[in-house]
KETITI-800951 format. One line per field, with one value per residue (C-alpha): residue number from 1; residue in one letter; x, y, z. Coordinates in Angstrom, 2 decimals, decimal comma. Layout:
<nodes>
resi: [NUM_...]
resn: [a_...]
x: [X_...]
y: [Y_...]
z: [Z_...]
</nodes>
This chain:
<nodes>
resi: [1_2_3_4_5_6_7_8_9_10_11_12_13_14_15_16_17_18_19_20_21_22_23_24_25_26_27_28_29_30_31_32_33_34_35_36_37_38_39_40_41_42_43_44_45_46_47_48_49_50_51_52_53_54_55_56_57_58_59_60_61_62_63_64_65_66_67_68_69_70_71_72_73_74_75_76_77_78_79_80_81_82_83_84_85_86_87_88_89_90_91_92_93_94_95_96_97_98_99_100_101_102_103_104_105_106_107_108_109_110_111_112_113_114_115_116_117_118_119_120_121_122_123_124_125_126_127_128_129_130_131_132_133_134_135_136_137_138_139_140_141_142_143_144_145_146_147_148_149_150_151_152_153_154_155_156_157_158_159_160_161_162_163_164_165_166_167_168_169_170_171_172_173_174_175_176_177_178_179_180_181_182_183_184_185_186_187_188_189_190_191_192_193_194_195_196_197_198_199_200_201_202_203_204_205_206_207_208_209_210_211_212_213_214_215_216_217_218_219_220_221_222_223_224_225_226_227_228_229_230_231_232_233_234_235_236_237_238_239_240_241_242_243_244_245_246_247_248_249_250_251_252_253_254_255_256_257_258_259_260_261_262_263_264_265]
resn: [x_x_x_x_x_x_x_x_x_x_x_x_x_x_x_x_x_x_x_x_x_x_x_x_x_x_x_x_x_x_x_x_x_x_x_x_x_x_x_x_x_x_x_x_x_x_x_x_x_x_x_x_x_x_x_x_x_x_x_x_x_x_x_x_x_x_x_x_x_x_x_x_x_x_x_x_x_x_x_x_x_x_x_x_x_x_x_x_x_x_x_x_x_x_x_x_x_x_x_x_x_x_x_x_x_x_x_x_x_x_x_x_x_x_x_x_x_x_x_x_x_x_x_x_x_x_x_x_x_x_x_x_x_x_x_x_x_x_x_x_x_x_x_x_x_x_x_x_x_x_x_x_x_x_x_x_x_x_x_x_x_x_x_x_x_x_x_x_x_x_x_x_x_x_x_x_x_x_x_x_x_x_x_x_x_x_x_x_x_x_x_x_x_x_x_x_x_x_x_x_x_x_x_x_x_x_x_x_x_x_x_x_x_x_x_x_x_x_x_x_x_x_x_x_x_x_x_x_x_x_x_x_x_x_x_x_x_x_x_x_x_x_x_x_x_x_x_x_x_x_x_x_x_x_x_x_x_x_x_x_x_x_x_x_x]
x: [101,10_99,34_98,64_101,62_102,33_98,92_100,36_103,28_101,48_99,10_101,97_103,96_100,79_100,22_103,67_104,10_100,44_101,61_104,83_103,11_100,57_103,61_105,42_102,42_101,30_104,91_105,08_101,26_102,83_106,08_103,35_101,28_104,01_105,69_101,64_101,54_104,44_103,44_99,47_98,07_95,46_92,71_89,32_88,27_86,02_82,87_84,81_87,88_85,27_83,78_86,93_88,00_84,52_83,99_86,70_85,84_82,61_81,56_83,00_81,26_78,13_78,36_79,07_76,32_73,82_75,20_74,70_71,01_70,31_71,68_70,11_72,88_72,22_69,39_69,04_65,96_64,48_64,69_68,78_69,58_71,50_70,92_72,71_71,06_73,85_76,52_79,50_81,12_82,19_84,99_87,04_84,65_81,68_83,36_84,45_80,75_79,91_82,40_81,41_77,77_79,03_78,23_74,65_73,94_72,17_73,57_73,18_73,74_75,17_77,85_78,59_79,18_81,99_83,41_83,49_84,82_87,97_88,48_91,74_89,94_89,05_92,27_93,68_91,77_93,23_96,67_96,15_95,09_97,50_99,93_98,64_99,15_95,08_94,78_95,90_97,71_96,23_99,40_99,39_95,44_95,36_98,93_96,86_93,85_95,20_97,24_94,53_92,22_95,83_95,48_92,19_92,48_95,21_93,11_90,64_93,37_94,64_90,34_90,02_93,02_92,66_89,22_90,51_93,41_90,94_88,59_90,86_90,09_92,16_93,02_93,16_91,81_95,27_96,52_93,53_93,93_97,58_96,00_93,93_96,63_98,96_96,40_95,60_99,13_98,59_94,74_95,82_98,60_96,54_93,75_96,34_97,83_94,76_93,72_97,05_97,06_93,44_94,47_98,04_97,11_93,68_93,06_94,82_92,55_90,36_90,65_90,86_94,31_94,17_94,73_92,05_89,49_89,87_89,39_85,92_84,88_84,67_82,73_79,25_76,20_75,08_71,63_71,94_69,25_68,13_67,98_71,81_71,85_69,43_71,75_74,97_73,59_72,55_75,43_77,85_75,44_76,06_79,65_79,97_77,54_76,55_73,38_72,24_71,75_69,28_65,81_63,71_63,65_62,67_66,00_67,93_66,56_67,55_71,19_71,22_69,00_70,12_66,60_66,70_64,26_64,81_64,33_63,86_66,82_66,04]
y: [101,67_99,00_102,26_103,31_99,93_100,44_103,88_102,44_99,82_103,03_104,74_102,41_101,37_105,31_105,89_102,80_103,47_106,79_106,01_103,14_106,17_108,71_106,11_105,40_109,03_109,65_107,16_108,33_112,19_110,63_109,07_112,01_113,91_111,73_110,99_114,84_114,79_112,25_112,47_112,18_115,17_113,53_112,73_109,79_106,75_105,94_102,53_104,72_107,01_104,26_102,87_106,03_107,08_103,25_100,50_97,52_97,18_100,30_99,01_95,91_97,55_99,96_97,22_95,14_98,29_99,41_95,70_95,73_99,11_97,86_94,61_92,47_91,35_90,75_91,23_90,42_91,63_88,20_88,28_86,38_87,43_86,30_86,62_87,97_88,55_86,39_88,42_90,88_94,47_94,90_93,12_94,52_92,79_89,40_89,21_89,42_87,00_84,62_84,94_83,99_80,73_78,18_77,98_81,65_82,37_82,98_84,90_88,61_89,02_85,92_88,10_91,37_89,90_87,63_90,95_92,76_90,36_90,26_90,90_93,59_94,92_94,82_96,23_99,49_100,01_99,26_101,81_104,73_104,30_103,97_107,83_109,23_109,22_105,98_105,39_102,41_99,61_99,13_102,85_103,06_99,89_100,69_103,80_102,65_100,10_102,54_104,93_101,68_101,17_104,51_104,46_101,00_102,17_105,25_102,68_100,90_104,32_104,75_101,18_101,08_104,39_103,52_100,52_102,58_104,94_101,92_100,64_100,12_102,06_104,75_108,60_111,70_113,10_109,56_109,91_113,15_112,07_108,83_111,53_114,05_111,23_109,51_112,97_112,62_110,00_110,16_114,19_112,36_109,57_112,18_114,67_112,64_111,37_114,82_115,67_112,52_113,15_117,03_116,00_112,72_111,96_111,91_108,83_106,94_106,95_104,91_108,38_110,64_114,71_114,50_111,80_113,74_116,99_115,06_113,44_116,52_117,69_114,68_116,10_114,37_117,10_116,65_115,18_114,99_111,90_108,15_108,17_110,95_109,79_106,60_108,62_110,62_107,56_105,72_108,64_108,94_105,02_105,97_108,61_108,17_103,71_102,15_105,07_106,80_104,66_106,02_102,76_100,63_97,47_98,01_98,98_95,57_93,80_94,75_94,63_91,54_88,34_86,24_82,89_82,82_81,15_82,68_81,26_81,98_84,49]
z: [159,68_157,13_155,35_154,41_152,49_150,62_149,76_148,32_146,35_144,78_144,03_142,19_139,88_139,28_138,50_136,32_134,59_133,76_132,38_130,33_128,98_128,25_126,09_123,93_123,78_122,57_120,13_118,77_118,34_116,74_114,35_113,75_112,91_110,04_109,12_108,55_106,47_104,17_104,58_100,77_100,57_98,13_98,05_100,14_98,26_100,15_102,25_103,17_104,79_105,93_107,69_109,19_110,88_112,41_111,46_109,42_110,60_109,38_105,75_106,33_106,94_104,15_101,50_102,28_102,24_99,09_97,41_98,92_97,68_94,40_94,40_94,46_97,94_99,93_103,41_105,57_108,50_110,27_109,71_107,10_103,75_100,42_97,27_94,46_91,76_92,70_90,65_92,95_91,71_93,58_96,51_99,28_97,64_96,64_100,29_101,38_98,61_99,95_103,76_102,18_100,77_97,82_99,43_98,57_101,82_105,80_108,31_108,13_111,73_110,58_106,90_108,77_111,32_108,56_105,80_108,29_109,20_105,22_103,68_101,56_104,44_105,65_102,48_102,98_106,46_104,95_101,94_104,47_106,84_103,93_103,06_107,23_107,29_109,42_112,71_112,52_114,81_116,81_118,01_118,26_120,55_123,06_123,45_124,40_126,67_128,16_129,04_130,87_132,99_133,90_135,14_136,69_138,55_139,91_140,75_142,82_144,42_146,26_146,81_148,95_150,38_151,46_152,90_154,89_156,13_157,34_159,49_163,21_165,83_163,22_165,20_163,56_162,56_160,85_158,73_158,03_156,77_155,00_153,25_151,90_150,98_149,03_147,09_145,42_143,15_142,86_141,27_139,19_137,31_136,08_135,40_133,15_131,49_131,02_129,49_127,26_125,85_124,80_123,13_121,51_121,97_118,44_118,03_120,01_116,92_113,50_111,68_112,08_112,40_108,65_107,80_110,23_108,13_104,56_106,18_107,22_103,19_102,88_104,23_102,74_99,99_98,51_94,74_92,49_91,08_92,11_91,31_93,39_96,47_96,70_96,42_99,45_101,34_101,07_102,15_105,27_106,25_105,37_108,39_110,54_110,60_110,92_112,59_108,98_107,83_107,98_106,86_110,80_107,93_106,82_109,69_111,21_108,26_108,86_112,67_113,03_114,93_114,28_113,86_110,97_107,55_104,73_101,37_98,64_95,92]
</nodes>
């Protein structure tokens, strides 16, 4: 009867899994219902977008592709970032200037993680979550965390069933009992998951309902130009990362962990 001990034990981590993922889906739709109260319906600027689609990093990325593209900044296929105009234009690009250092050169991978930790970066979140269209991190991450209890605990739930059925001396019927037992809290920890995702799944992103419907006005549109072609280009990086950059010279550039040195400009 070793089984019905292992039952126990999966029951009790479904059951307090669940509960865990029911107070943070609660607390998510008691956010997303003040957010849509208060949400600020504007346009978003470029790093908001940014932010919303993929967290700092996405900012980070985005500033130091704009600064390139501008050449302000330099960044090389063999990872390493150099300053080329060392006066920032804004917060964003003083941050990246200050993650580079007096010696005006370091590596790109080290610029990304430190522009990304910045308090402008941080300032951002703050102002959109401010304005309902952030999730704030606190609800984004008891979510999240919530959801990998879950599963863990269905992971728990086969591991010991397995175990129960594997037992020696075990007759047909006890299985068949070790079975249906076992069903109960292996159709409970989906369930909820399933229920969780459809109510407040949203809020597992860095974007809110609200924020989500503002980005989705914010479709790369042709432009003519060269004002234009970079306006396009950076609103691409803004929603959609790396990923939107054509030039693989480039994309390297940004992505690169190479040791190499390159010479300041």
């Amino acid at each position: 009867m070793f089984w019905v001990l292992f039952l126990a034990v999966a029951c009790a981590a479904v059951v307090t899994a669940c509960a865990r993922l029911c107070l943070a889906a609660t607390a998510a739709a008691d956010f997303g219902s003040a957010a849509e109260a208060t949400a600020t319906q504007r346009a978003l600027a470029l790093p908001e977008a940014a932010f919303l689609t993929g967290g700092p990093a996405r900012v980070a990325d985005l500033t130091l592709l704009s600064m390139h593209r501008h050449r302000r900044l330099l960044l090389a296929h063999t990872g390493w970032a150099t300053v080329v105009d060392p006066v920032g234009r804004d917060d964003l690009e003083r941050s990246v200037i200050r993650a580079i250092g007096s010696g005006g050169q370091a590596r790109t991978a080290a610029v990304r993680t430190a522009t990304a930790a910045a308090g402008a970066v941080r300032g951002v979140a703050d102002r959109l979550v401010a304005a309902g269209l952030a999730v704030p991190d606190a609800t984004r991450t008891s979510l999240n965390t919530a959801v990998r209890t879950v599963r863990g605990a269905t992971l728990l739930v086969l591991a010991l069933g397995a175990v129960s059925l594997l037992m020696p001396d075990q007759e047909q019927s006890v299985r068949l009992h070790i079975v249906a037992w076992f069903a109960l809290p292996l159709v409970l920890s989906p369930g909820c998951l399933v229920v969780a995702r459809m109510e407040v799944g949203s809020y597992t992103r860095w974007a809110s309902p609200t924020g989500l419907r503002l980005l989705g006005a914010l479709a790369p549109r042709p432009v003519g130009g060269h004002d234009g072609a970079d306006a396009e280009f950076l609103t691409a990086v803004a929603l959609h990362g790396a990923h939107a950059v054509a030039d693989p010279a480039l994309r390297a550039a940004l992505t690169s962990t190479g040791s190499g040195h390159e010479t300041s400009v």
